[in-house]
C-alpha positions in Angstrom: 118.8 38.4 -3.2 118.6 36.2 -0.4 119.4 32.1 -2.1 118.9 29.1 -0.3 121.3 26.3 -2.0 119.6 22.8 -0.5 122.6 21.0 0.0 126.2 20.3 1.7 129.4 22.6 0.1 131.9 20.4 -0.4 134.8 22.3 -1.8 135.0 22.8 -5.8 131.6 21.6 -6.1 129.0 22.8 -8.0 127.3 23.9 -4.9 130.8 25.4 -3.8 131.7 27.1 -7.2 127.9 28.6 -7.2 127.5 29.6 -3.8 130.8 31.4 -3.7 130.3 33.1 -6.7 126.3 34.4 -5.6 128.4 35.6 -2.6 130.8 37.6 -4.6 127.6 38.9 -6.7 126.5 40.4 -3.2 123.9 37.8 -2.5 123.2 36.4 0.6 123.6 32.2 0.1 122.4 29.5 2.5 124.0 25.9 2.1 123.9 22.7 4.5 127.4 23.3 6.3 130.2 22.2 4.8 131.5 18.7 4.7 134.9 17.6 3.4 135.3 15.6 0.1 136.6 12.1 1.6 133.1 12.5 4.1 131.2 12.6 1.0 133.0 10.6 -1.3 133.2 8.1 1.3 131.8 4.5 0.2 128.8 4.2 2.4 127.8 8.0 0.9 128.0 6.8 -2.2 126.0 3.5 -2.0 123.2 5.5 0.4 122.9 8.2 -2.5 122.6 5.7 -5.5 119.9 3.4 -3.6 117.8 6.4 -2.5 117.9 7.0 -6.5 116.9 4.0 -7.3 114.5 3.0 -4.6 110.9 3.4 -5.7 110.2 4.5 -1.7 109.8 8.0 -1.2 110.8 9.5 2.1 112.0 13.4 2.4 115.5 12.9 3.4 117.3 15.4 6.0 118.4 18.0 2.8 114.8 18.6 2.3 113.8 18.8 5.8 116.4 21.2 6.3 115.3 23.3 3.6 111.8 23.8 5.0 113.1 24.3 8.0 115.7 27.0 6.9 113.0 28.5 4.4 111.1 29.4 7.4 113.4 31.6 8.8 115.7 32.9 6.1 112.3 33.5 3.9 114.9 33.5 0.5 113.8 35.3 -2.7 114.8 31.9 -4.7 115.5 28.2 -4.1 118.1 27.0 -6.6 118.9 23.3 -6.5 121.8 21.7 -8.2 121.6 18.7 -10.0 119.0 17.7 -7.0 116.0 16.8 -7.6 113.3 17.7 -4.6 110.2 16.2 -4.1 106.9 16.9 -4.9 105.9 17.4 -1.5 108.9 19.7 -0.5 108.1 22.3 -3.6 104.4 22.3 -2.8 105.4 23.5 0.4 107.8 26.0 -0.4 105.2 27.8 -2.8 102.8 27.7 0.3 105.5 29.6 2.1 105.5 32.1 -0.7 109.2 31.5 -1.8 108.5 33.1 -5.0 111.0 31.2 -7.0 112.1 27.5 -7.2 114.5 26.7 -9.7 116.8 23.3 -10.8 120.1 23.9 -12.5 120.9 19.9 -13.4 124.6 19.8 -14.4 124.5 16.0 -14.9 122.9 13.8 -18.0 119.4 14.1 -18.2 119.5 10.8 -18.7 120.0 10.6 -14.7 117.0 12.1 -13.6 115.5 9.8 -11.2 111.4 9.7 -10.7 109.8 12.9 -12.1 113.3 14.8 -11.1 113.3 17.2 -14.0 109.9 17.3 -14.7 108.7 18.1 -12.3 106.2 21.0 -12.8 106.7 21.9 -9.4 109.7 23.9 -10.6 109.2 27.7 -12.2 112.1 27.3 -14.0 114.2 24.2 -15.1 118.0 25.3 -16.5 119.8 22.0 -18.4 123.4 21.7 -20.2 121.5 19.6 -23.1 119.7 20.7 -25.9 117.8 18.0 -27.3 116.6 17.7 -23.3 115.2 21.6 -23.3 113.0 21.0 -26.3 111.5 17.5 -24.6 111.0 19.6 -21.7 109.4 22.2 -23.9 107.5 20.1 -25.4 105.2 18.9 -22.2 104.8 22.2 -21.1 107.7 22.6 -18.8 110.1 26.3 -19.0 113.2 24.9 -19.6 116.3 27.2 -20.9 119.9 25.7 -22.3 122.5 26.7 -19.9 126.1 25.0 -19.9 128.2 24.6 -16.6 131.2 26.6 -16.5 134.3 27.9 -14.4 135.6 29.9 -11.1 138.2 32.2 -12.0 138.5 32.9 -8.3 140.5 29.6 -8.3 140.2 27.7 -12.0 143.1 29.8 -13.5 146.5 30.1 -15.1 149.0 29.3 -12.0 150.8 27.0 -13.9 153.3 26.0 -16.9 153.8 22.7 -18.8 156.1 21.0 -16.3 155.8 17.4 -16.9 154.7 14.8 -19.7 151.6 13.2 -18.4 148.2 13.2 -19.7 146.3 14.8 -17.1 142.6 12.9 -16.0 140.2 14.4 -13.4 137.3 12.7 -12.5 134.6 9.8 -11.6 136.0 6.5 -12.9 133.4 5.2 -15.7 134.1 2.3 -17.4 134.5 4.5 -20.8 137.0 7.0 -19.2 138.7 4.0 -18.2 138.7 1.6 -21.4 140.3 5.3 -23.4 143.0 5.8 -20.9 143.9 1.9 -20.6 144.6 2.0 -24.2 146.5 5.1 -24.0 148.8 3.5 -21.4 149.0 0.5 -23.9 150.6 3.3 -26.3 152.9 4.2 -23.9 151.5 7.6 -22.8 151.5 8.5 -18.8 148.3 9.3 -18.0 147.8 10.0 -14.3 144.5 10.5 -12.8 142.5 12.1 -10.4 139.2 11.6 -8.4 137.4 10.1 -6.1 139.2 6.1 -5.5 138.1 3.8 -8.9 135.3 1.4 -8.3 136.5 -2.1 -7.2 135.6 -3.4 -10.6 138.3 -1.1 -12.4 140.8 -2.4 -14.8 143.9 -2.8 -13.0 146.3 -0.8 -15.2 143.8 1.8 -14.5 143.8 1.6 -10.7 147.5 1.4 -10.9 147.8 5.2 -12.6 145.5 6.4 -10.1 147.4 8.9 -7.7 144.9 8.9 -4.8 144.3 12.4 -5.1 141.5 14.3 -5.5 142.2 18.0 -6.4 140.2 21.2 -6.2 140.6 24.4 -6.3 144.3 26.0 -7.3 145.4 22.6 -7.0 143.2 21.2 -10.1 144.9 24.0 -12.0 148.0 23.3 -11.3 147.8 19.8 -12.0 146.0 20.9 -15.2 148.8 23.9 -16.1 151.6 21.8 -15.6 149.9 18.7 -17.5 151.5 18.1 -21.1 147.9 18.0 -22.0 144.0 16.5 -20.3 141.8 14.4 -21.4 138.0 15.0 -21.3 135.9 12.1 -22.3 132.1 11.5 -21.5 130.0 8.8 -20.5 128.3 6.6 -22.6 124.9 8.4 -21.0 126.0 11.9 -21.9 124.3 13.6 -25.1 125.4 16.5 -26.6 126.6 18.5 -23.7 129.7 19.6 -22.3 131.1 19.2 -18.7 132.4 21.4 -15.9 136.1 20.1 -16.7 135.8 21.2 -20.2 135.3 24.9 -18.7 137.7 24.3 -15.8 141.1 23.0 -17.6 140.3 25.9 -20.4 140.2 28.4 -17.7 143.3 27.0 -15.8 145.3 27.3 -19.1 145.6 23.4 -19.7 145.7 22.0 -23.4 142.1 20.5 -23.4 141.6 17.2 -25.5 137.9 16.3 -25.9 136.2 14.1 -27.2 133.7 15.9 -30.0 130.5 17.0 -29.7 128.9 19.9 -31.7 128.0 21.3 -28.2 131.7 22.7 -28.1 131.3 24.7 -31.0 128.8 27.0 -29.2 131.5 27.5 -26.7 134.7 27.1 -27.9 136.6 26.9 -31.4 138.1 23.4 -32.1 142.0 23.8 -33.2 142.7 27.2 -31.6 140.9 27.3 -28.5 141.3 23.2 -27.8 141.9 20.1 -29.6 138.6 17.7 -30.8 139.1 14.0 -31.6 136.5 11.2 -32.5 139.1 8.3 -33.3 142.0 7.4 -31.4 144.1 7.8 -34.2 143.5 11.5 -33.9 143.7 11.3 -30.3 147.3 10.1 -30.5 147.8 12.6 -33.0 147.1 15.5 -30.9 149.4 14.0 -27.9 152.6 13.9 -30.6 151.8 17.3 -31.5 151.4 18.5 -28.1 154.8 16.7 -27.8 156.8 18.2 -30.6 155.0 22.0 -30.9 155.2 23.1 -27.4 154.8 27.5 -28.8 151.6 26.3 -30.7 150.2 24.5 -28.0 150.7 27.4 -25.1 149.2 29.8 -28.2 145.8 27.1 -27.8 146.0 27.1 -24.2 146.2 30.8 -23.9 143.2 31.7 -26.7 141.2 28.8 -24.2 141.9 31.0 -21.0 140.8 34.1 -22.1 137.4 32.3 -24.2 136.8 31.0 -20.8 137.4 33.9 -18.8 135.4 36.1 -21.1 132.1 33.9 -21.5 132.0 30.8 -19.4 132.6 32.2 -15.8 129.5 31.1 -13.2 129.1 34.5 -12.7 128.2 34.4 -16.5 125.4 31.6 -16.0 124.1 32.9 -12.4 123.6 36.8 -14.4 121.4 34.9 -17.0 119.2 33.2 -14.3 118.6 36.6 -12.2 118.2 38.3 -15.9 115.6 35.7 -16.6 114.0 35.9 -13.0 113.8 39.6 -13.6 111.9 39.4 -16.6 
């Protein structure tokens, strides 16, 4: 199939981890070119993204004048947006070029679905990581399917060994994330994180344990091998879904804590595949175990590799949306 992707490939992305793995499918992908992480992670990026959001203007922005554009020439079997919602206009005009599929895989909270976003019934087919949102979507008529995020074995994999004693954090610097790891630190635990830089608002113990390093690729799963465990929290706006980090340190070999939600139990089992907690008691608990039983924690972090090789690859996810294409 021939796959336009409407937007930039910045490396470990979702648009990265999908394209890549289309590619290695056979398919031919077309992304915005790619553009390194500190570009788009830079402040003024940031602040531009979040007021278009939030702006009640509309105006087609250059991704969606470069997808018409490219649609006109590359004529692709299917438009699949990530987490991006397109505008009315832009999907009218892509069925009038006869693209005969548009599809939105959102890997973020529905809850963050700006304007129509994912309702739009300009989509053919909506794919969310939240089930509660698939049967409100259901519900007003819109064909939406479950579908969780998931990992690259082409680079999220066992490289790495416990090495070190730190509690492993990857990821955007909500104030959640940061009120759990502050209080670890009060405990005494080295936590060290990664990411894009912490707001200017951040606690200062937190911005203290930051390294300044945001990791992709083999070098997320070495940080996550040689971790003596990492943490995956949500924010306060996630439901009952699961991350791209909770496939991602499971597939790198890393001894996952998360924070429950019965959304892991339809992909992994709790105590032998990673370690749940819903207080910080058991939090703590898991951290001394991890401490004390080093053979049963590398048995946990070797049943959570092969689970995610085995189920949760994007090659996985991207076979169900050409199955359902198909059908």
């Amino acid at each position: 199939m021939k796959v336009i992707v409407p937007n930039y490939r910045t490396p470990d992305s979702f648009v990265d981890n999908v394209a890549a793995t289309l590619e290695a499918m056979g398919h031919e992908v077309a992304t915005l070119p790619a553009i390194s992480i500190e570009r788009w992670e830079s402040p003024i990026r940031r602040i531009g993204r979040e007021m278009a959001l939030r702006s009640g203007v509309f105006k087609i922005g250059s991704q969606e004048r470069w997808l018409l554009k490219t649609a006109q020439v590359f004529h692709p079997d299917m438009v699949l947006a990530l987490t991006q919602a397109l505008s009315e206009e832009t999907l009218i005009s892509l069925k009038r070029m006869g693209v005969p599929h548009l599809a939105l895989w959102w890997g973020d909270s529905p809850a963050n679905s700006q304007r129509w976003g994912i309702l739009d019934p300009g989509w053919d087919v909506v794919y969310i990581k939240d089930a509660v949102a698939v049967a409100k979507l259901r519900l007003v008529g819109r064909n939406a399917h479950l579908l969780h995020e998931a990992m690259n074995p082409l680079w999220h994999k066992r490289i790495a060994s416990q090495a070190n004693d730190t509690i492993a954090v990857a990821g955007n610097s909500y104030a959640f994330r940061q009120a759990v790891c502050v209080r670890l630190m009060e405990r005494n635990v080295a936590v060290a994180l990664y990411g894009p830089k912490p707001p200017v608002w951040s606690n200062p113990s937190y911005r203290k344990a930051h390294t300044g390093k945001y990791i992709v690729r083999e070098e997320k799963s070495r940080v996550f091998g040689e971790a003596l465990a990492c943490l995956n929290t949500f924010s306060l706006s996630e439901g009952n879904s699961l991350n791209c980090r909770a496939f991602e340190i499971a597939g790198a070999g890393g001894l996952q804590l998360i924070e429950f939600r019965p959304a892991i139990e339809q992909c992994f089992e709790p105590g032998k595949e990673l370690l749940t907690f819903t207080t910080f008691d058991e939090l703590m608990a898991h951290i001394e175990r991890a401490r004390k039983e080093p053979a049963a924690m590398r048995a946990i972090r070797e049943a959570g590799a092969r689970r995610a090789l085995a189920e949760h690859t994007y090659a996985h996810r991207l076979d169900f949306i050409l199955k359902g294409l198909a059908s």
